[in-house]
C-alpha positions as CSV (number, residue, x, y, z in Angstrom):
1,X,60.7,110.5,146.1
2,X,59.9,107.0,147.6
3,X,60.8,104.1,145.4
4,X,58.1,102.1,146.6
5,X,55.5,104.8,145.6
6,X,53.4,103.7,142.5
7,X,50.5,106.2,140.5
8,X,47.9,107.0,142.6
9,X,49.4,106.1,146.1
10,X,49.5,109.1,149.1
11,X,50.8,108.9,152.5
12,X,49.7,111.2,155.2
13,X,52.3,113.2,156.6
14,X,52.1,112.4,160.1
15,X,52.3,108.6,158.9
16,X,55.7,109.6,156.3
17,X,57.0,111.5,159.8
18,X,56.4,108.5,162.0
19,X,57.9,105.3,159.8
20,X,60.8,107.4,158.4
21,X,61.8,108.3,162.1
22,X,65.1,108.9,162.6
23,X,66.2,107.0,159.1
24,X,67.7,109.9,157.3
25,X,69.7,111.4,160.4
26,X,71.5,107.5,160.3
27,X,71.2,106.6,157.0
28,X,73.5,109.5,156.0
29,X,76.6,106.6,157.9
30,X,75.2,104.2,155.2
31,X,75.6,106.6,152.3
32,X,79.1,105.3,151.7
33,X,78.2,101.3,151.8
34,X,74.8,102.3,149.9
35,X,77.3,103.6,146.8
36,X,79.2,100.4,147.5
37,X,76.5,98.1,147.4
38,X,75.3,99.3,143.9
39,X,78.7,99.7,142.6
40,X,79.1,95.9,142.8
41,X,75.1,95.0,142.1
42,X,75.4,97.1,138.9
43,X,78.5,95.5,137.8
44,X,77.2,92.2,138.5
45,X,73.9,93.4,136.9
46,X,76.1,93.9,133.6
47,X,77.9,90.9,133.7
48,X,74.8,88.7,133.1
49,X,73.1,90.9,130.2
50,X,70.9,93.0,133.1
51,X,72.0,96.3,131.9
52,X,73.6,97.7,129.0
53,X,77.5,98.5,128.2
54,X,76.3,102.2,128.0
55,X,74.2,101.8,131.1
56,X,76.4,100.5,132.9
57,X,79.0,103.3,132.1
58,X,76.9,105.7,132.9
59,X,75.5,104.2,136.5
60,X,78.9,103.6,137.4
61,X,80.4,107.2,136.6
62,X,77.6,108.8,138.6
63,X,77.9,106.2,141.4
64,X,81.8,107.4,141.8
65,X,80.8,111.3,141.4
66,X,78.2,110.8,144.8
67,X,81.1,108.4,146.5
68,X,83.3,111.6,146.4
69,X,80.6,113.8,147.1
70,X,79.9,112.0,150.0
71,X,83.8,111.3,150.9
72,X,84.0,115.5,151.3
73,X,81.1,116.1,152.8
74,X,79.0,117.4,150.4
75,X,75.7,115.1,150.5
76,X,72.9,115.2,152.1
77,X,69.6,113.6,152.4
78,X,66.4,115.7,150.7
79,X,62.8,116.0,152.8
80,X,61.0,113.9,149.6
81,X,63.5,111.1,150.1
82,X,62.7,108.7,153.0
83,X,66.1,106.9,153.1
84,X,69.5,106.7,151.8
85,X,68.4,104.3,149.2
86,X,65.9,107.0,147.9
87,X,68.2,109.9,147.5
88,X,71.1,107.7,146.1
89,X,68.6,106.9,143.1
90,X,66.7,109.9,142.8
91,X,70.2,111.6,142.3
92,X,71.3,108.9,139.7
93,X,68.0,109.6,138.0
94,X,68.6,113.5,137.9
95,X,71.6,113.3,136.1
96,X,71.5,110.2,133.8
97,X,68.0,109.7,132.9
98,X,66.5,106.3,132.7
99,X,69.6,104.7,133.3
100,X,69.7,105.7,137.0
101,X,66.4,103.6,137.5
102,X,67.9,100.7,136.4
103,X,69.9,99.8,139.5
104,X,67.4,98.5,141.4
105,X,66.6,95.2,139.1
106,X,67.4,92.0,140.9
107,X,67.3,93.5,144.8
108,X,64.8,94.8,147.7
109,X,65.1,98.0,149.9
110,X,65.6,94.8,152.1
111,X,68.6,93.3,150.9
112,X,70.0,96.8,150.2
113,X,69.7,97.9,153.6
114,X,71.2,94.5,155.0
115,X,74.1,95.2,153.3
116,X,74.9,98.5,153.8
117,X,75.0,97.6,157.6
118,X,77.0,94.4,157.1
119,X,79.2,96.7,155.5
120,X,78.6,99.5,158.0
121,X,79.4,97.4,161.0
122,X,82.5,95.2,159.7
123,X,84.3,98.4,159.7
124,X,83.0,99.9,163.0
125,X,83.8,96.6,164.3
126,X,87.6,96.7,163.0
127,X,87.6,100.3,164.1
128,X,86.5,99.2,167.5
129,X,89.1,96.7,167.7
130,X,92.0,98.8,166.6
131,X,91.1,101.0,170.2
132,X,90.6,98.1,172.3
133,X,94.0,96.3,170.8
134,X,95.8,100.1,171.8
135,X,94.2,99.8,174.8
136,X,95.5,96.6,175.8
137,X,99.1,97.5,174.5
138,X,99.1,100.2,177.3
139,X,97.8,98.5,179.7
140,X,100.2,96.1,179.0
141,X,103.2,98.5,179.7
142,X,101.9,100.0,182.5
143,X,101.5,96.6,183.4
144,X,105.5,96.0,182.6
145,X,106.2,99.4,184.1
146,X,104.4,99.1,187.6
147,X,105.1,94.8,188.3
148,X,107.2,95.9,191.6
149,X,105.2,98.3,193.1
150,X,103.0,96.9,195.7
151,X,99.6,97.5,196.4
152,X,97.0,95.7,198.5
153,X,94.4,93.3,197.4
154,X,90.6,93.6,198.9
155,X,88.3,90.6,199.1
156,X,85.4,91.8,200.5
157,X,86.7,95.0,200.4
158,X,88.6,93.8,203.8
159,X,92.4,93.9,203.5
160,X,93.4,90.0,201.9
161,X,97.0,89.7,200.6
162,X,99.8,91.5,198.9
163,X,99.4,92.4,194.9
164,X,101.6,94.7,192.5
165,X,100.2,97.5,190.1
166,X,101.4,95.4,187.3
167,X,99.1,92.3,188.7
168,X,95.9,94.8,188.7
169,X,96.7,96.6,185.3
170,X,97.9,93.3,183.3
171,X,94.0,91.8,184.5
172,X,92.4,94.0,183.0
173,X,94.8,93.7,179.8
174,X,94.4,90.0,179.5
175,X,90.7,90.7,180.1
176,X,90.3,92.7,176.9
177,X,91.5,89.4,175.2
178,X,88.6,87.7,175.8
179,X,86.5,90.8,175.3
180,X,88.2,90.6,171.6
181,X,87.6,87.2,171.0
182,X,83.9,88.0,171.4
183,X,84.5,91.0,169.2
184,X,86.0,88.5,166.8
185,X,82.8,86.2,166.8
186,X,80.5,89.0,165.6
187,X,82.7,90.5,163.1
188,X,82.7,86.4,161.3
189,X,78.7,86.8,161.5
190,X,79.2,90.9,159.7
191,X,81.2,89.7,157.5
192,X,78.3,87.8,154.8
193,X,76.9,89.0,152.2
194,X,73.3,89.6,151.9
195,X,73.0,91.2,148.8
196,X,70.5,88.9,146.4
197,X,68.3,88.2,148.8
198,X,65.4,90.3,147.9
199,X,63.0,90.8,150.2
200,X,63.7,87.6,151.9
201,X,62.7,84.8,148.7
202,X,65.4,85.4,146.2
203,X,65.1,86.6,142.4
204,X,63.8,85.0,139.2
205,X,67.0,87.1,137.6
206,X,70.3,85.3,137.2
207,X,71.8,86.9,139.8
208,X,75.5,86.3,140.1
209,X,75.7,86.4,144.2
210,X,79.4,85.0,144.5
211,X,80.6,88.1,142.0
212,X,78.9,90.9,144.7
213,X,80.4,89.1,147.5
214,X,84.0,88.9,146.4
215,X,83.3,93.0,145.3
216,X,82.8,93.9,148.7
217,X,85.0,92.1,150.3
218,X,83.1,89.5,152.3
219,X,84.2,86.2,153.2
220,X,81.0,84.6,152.3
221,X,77.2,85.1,151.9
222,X,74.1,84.0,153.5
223,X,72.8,81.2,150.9
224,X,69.6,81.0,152.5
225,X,67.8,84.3,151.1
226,X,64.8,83.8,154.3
227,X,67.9,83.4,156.7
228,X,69.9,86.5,154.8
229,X,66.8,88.8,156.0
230,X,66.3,86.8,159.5
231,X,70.4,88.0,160.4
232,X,68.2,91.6,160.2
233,X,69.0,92.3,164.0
234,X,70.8,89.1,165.2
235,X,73.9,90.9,163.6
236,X,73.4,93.7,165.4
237,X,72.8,91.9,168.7
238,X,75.9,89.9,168.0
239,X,78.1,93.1,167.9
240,X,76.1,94.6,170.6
241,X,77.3,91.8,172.8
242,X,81.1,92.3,172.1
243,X,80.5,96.1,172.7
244,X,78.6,95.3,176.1
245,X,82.0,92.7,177.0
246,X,84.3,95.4,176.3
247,X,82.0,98.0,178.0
248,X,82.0,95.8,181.1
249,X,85.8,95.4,181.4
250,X,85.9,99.5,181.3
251,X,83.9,100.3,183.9
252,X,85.0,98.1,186.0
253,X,88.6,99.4,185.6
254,X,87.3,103.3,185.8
255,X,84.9,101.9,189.3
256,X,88.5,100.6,190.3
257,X,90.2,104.0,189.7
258,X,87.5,105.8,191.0
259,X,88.2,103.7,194.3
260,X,91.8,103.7,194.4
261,X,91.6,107.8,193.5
262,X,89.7,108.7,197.1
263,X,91.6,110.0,199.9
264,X,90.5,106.3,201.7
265,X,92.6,104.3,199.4
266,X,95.3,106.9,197.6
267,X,96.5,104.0,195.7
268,X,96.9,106.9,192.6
269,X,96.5,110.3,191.8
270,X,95.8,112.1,188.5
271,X,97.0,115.9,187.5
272,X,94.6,119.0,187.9
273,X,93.8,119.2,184.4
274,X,91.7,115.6,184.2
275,X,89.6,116.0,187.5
276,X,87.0,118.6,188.0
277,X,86.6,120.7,191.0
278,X,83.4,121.2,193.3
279,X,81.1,124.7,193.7
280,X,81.4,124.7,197.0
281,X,84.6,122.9,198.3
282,X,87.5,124.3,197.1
283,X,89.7,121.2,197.7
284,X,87.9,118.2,196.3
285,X,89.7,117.0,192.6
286,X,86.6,114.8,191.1
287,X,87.4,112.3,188.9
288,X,84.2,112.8,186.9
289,X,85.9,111.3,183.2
290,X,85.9,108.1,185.0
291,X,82.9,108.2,186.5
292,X,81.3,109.7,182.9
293,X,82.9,106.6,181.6
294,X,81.4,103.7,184.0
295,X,78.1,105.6,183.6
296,X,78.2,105.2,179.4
297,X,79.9,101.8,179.8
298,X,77.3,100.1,182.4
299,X,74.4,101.7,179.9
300,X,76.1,100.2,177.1
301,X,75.4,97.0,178.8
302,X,71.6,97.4,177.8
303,X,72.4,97.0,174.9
304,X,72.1,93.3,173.6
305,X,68.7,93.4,176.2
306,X,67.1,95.9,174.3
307,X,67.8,94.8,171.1
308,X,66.6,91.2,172.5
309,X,63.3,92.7,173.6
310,X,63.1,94.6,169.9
311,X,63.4,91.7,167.5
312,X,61.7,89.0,169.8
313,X,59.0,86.8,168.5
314,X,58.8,88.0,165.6
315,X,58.6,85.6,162.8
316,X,60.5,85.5,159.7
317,X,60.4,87.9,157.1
318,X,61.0,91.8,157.5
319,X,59.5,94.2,159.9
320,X,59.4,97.5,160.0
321,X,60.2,97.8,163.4
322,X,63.8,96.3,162.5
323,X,64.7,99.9,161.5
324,X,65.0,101.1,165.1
325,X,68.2,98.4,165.7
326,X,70.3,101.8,164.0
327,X,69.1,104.2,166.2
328,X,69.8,102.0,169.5
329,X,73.2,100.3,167.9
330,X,74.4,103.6,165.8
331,X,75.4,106.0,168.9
332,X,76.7,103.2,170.9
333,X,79.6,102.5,168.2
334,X,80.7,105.9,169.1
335,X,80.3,105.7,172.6
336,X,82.2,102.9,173.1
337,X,85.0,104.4,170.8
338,X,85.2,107.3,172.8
339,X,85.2,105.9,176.1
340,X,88.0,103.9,175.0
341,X,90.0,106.9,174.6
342,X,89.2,109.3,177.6
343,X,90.4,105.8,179.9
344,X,93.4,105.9,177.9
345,X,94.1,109.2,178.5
346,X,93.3,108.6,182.0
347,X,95.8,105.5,182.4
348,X,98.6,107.3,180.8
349,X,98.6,110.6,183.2
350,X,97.7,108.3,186.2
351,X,100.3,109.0,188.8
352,X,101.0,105.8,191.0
353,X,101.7,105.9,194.8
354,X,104.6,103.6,196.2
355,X,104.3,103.9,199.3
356,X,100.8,102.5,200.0
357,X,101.9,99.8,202.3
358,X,103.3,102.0,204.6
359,X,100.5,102.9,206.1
360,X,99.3,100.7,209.8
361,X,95.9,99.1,208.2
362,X,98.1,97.0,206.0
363,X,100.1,95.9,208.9
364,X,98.2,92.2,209.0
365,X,98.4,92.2,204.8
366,X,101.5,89.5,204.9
367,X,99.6,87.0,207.0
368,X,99.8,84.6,204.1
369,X,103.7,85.1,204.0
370,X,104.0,84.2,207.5
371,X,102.0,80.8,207.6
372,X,103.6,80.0,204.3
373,X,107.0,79.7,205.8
374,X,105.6,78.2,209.0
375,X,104.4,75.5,206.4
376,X,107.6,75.5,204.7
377,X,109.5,75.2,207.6
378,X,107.7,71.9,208.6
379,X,104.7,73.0,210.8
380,X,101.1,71.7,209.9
381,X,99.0,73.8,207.6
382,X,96.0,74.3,210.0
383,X,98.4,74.5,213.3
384,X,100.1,77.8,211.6
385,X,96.9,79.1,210.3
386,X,95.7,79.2,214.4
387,X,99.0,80.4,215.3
388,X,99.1,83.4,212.7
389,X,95.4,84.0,213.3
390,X,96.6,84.1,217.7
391,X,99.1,86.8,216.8
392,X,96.7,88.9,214.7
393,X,94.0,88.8,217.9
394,X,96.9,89.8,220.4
395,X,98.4,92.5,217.9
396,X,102.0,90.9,218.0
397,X,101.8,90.0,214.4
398,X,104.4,91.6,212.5
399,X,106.3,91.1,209.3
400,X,108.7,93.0,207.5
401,X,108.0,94.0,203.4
402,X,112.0,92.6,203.1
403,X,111.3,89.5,204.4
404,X,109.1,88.4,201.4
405,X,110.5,85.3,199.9
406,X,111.6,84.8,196.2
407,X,108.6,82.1,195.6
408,X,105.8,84.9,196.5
409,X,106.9,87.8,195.0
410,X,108.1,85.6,191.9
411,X,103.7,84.8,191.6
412,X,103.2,89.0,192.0
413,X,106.0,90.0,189.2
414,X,105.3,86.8,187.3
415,X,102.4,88.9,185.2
416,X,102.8,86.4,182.0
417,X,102.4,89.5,179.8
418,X,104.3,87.9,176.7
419,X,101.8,84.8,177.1
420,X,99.0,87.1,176.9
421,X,100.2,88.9,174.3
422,X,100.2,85.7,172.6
423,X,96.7,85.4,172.7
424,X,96.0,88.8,171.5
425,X,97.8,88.1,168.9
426,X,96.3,85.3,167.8
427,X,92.8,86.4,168.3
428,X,93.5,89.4,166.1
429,X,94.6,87.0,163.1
430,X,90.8,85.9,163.7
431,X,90.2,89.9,161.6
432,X,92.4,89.0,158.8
């Protein structure tokens, strides 16, 4: 059944096969918000003398029967129905009679669509930032847990100066922040309602449009009904760029563990049961999670490019082609949701080594230290930087991991953490 199909009006089935695509295998995420969506419309339908008291009981009854049919499972899309909208109504129609076609009065497949992923996405969005915001709470107390143990810091991947496992692990923490303030940016742009736009140009019914967007729970709506179908795809690209900031912060911290993991660096270990062996060398312990997780991560950062190269230049007013954003924005939701998880299972079995600086190639990491008290004791800056630099080339620099004065190792254990937690905190309110 196609809601668009009028008496004498055929589609060739490789044409049906090639538009719907891949519509019903995500349209059955929708089904929920679709239910939603005509909840509210039909009660907003009734309240301006659009559909009958008896109607309206009816519509409404049937509309809660599929919500709980779809709540345990028990729905599904049908071959003669195209899309979610199609079924929804061709199953209202089944058991109600007239009163099932009713529903549609006031409102486009267009408008419908837009906001069953408004809906769709405000709560993948608040489902994304639950993860990242647990995610940031561990890293955190590793953070908290780790701030005295010393490790080196690279520049250049050459030996530079002395940092602490807190240091690293409270970095990425403070970067997730950010990457939820972005978050927070596309979840204001979800969160308006659509729903009375049409098909772009509005209605000639007396739509109530502020009653709908109260219903479901949006802050606002688009007033412009051209603009409400224009935000077709620059929502999704919007979310698409928080995923792809939060994707970015991930695999850099798996690449980092990946790094520190090898035999060259054995900054950390993790047990047997999260690495993976080889087929042919009986000692190697892979860390292939990690590396699984910078893969999906760093492809995740496609994301807001190929939504860009989708939707661009095309003018205003739908397009078909608009119906491929769920098939490219869709699985990455749960990518990034699970990727989340496996490098939090990762952080909290990750066994730390304490003893890094033992080894000789950090002998020359305190450089720093030593021309800092040079300079403290009175000595030019660029005299003790030549002097240091003369004991490095002769091998007679030495310095001692007890000698480290209360100033420097103040600016390693100094991580801020309650500072940034202030921010997190404050960026979250940005949900509420």
């Amino acid at each position: 059944m196609k809601i668009w199909k009028k008496d004498e009006t055929d589609t060739s089935a490789l044409v049906e096969q090639f538009t719907v695509g891949r519509d019903r295998e995500f349209d059955l995420l929708l089904a929920k918000y679709d239910v939603l969506g005509s909840l509210a419309h039909t009660e907003m339908l009734s309240s301006v003398g659009l559909l009958s008291i008896e109607d309206f009981g009816k519509i409404q009854a049937a509309l809660k029967q599929i919500l709980d049919e779809i709540a345990s499972g028990d729905f599904s899309i049908v071959d003669d129905c195209e899309d979610i909208h199609s079924q929804i109504e061709w199953m209202l129609t089944q058991r109600i009679g007239d009163a099932g076609k009713k529903i549609h009065s006031g409102r486009s497949r267009n408008d419908q669509v837009a906001v069953d992923i408004k809906l769709f996405l405000k709560d993948a969005v608040q489902e994304i930032k639950g993860k990242t915001n647990q995610l940031f709470t561990l890293l955190q107390s590793l953070s908290e847990q780790n701030k005295k143990v010393l490790m080196p810091g690279y520049t250049h991947l050459q030996v530079a100066m002395p940092s602490s496992f807190g240091l690293w692990l409270g970095a990425y923490a403070e970067a997730l922040v950010d990457d939820v303030d972005m978050l927070a940016v596309a979840y204001r742009m979800t969160d308006k309602n659509p729903l009375g736009s049409g098909a772009g140009y509005g209605s000639s019914f007396p739509l109530n449009r502020q009653m709908t967007t109260e219903l479901l729970g949006f802050d606002d709506m688009h007033y412009n009904s051209v603009y409400a179908q224009m935000s077709r795809g620059k929502t999704e690209k919007t979310v698409a760029i928080a995923i792809a900031g939060i994707a970015s912060t991930i695999a850099k911290l798996s690449m980092d563990m990946c790094l520190y993991n090898s035999q060259n660096f054995m900054f950390l270990t993790f047990p047997s049961n999260l690495t993976t062996g080889s087929s042919i060398m009986p000692h190697k312990k892979n860390p292939d999670v990690l590396e699984l997780v910078r893969g999906k991560c760093n492809r995740l950062q496609s994301l807001p490019n190929e939504l860009v190269l989708l939707m661009s230049n095309l003018p205003s007013g739908y397009h078909r082609e608009m119906q491929l954003t769920k098939e490219i924005l869709f699985p990455a939701i749960d990518t990034i949701k699970t990727c989340i998880d496996m490098v939090m299972l990762m952080l909290e079995n990750m066994i730390v080594n304490e003893f890094i600086l033992d080894a000789p190639i950090y002998k020359n990491l305190f450089t720093v230290e030593r021309l800092n008290e040079l300079v403290n004791a009175g000595m030019p800056f660029r005299d003790a930087y030549v002097l240091v630099g003369n004991e490095v080339n002769t091998g007679n620099f030495s310095y001692e991991i007890s000698q480290l004065n209360h100033t420097h190792e103040g600016s390693i254990g100094n991580l801020c953490n309650d500072k940034i937690a202030e921010r997190m905190d404050k960026v979250l309110q940005q949900f509420d």
